[in-house]
Structures are given as structure tokens and as C-alpha cells.
C-alpha positions as CSV (number, residue, x, y, z in Angstrom):
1,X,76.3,135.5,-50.8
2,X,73.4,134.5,-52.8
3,X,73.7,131.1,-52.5
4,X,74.2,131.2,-49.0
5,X,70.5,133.2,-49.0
6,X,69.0,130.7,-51.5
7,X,70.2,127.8,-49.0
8,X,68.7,129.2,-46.1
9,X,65.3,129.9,-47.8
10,X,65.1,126.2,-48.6
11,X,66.2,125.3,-45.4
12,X,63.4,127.8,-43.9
13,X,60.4,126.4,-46.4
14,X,61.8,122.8,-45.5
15,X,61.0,123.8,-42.0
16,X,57.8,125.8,-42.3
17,X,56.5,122.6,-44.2
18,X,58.1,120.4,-41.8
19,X,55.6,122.2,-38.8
20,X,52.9,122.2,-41.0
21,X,52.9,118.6,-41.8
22,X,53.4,117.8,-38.1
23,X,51.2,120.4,-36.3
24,X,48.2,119.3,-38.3
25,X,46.5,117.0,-36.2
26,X,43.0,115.6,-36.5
27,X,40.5,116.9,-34.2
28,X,38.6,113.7,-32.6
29,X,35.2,113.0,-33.9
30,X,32.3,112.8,-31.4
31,X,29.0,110.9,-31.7
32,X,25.7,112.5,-31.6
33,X,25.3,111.0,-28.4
34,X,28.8,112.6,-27.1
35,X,27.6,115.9,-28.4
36,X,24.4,115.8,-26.7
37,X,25.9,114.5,-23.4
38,X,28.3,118.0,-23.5
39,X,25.7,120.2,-24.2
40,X,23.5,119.2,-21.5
41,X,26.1,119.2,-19.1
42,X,26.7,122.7,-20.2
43,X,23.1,123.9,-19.4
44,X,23.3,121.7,-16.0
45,X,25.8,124.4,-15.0
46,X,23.4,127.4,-16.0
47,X,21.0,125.2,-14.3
48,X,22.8,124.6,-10.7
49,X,24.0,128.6,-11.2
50,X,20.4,129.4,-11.9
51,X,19.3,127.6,-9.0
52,X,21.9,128.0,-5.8
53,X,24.3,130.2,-7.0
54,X,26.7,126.4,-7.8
55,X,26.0,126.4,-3.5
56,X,26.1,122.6,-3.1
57,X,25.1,122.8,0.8
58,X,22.0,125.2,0.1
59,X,18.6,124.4,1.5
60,X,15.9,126.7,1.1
61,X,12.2,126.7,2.0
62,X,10.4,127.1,-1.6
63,X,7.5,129.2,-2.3
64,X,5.6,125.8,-2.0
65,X,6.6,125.3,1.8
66,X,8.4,122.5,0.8
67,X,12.4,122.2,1.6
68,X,14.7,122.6,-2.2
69,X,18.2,120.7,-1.3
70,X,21.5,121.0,-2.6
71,X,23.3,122.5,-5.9
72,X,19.9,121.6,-8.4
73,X,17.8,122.8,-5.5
74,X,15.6,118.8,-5.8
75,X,12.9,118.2,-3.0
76,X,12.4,115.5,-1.2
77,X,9.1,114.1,-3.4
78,X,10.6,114.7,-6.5
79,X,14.5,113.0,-5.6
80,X,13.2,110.0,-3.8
81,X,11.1,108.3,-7.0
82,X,13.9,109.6,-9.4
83,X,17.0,108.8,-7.5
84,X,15.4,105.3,-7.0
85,X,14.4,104.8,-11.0
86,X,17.9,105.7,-12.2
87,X,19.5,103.6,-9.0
88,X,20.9,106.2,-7.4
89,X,22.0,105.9,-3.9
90,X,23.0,108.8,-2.7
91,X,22.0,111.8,-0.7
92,X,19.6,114.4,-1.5
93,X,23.0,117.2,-1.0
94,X,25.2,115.0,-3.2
95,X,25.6,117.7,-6.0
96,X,27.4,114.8,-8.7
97,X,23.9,112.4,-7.9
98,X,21.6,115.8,-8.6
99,X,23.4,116.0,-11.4
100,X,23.4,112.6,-13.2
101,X,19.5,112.2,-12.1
102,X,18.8,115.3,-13.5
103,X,20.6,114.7,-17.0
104,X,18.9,110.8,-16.8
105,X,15.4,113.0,-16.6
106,X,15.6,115.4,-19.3
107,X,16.8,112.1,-21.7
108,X,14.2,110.4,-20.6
109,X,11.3,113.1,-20.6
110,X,12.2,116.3,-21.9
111,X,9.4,118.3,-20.3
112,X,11.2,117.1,-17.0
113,X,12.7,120.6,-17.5
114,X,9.4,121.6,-16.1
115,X,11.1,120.8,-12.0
116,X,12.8,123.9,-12.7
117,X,10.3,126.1,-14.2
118,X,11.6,129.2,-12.7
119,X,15.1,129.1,-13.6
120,X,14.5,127.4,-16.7
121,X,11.7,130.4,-17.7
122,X,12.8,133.7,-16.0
123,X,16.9,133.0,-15.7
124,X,19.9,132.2,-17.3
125,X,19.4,128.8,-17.7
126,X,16.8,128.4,-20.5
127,X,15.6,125.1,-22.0
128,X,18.3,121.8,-22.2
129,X,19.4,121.4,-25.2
130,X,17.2,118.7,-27.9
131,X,18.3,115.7,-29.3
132,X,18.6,115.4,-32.8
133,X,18.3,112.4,-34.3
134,X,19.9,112.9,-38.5
């Protein structure tokens, strides 16, 4: 009887060590770059929350009698010279465009955060994240 238990506590450590060994995979390791890129597309959805409830088909009248479009809420002046610098050609409702310019704006500039003071200032969103160059 005791060697029967003795045999099956090896052959439960062999196993235990056997899962171990397997089961420990390496996480992947991102780039600064990659890190950055994840973080700001997590406060692009605070931002599109912030600013039309994640409504992609909203259009409001803004408190500056100008017309906000789509899911980041852009207006007309301020998508036409940014769509065209980052060669966007897309709609002023396509949410994915809003998007990318947006992200391509706040790399570029970082006080572009400023085209969505409100939301940025007084909601959830708060201010993208900063890249850190170490």
C-alpha cells in the first residue's frame, strides 16, 4: 500500500511539473511605440464616449453655431485641413477616419487635445496619455 501511494505522488509531482513547465509562456514584449499606440486608443474611447455617447451618426449644433459630426464630434473647419494633412479620404461621419486623424493629431501636437476642451477638461475623458521617450 505504501508503495502504491509513493508511486502515485511521483506520478502527481511529475505532472504538476509537467503543467508548470508547459503553462509558462512568455508574455510578448511591446515597444514603447506599441504601448503608446494602446493607450491612446484607450482614451480615444473615453474621448468618442465623452463626446457622442460612442453615437457614430450624431450631429449636433455646438455652442459655437457651428455643426460637431460623427462619434469624435470634428467640425467641418477643423476635419477638412487635418483629414487632408494625414491623407485621409473619408467622410466627416466615418467614426475609424475620426479616429486615426485624431490619434495622428495628438502625436503630432499634443495640445491638439485642446479640439476637445470640454470633454477633455469637465468629463471622463481627461488628457491622452504622453509619450515617454527612456
Amino acid at each position: 500500500m505504501k508503495r502504491k501511494l509513493l508511486f502515485l505522488f511521483i506520478l502527481v509531482i511529475i505532472w504538476m511539473t509537467s503543467v508548470a513547465y508547459f503553462a509558462s509562456a512568455e508574455a510578448p514584449q511591446l515597444t514603447k511605440e506599441q504601448i503608446y499606440d494602446a493607450q491612446l486608443e484607450q482614451w480615444l474611447d473615453r474621448l468618442q464616449n465623452d463626446e457622442s455617447g460612442k453615437n457614430p451618426l450624431l450631429v449636433i449644433l455646438d455652442t459655437n453655431n457651428k455643426y460637431s459630426y460623427g462619434c469624435l464630434q470634428f467640425q467641418a473647419g477643423t476635419w477638412a485641413p487635418y483629414s487632408k494633412k494625414y491623407n485621409v479620404d473619408s467622410e466627416i461621419m466615418d467614426c475609424k477616419a475620426q479616429r486615426y486623424v485624431a490619434k495622428q493629431m495628438i502625436k503630432d501636437d499634443y495640445s491638439a487635445w485642446r479640439n476637445w476642451f470640454t470633454s477633455v477638461t469637465t468629463k471622463t475623458a481627461g488628457k491622452p496619455p504622453v509619450f515617454m521617450i527612456q
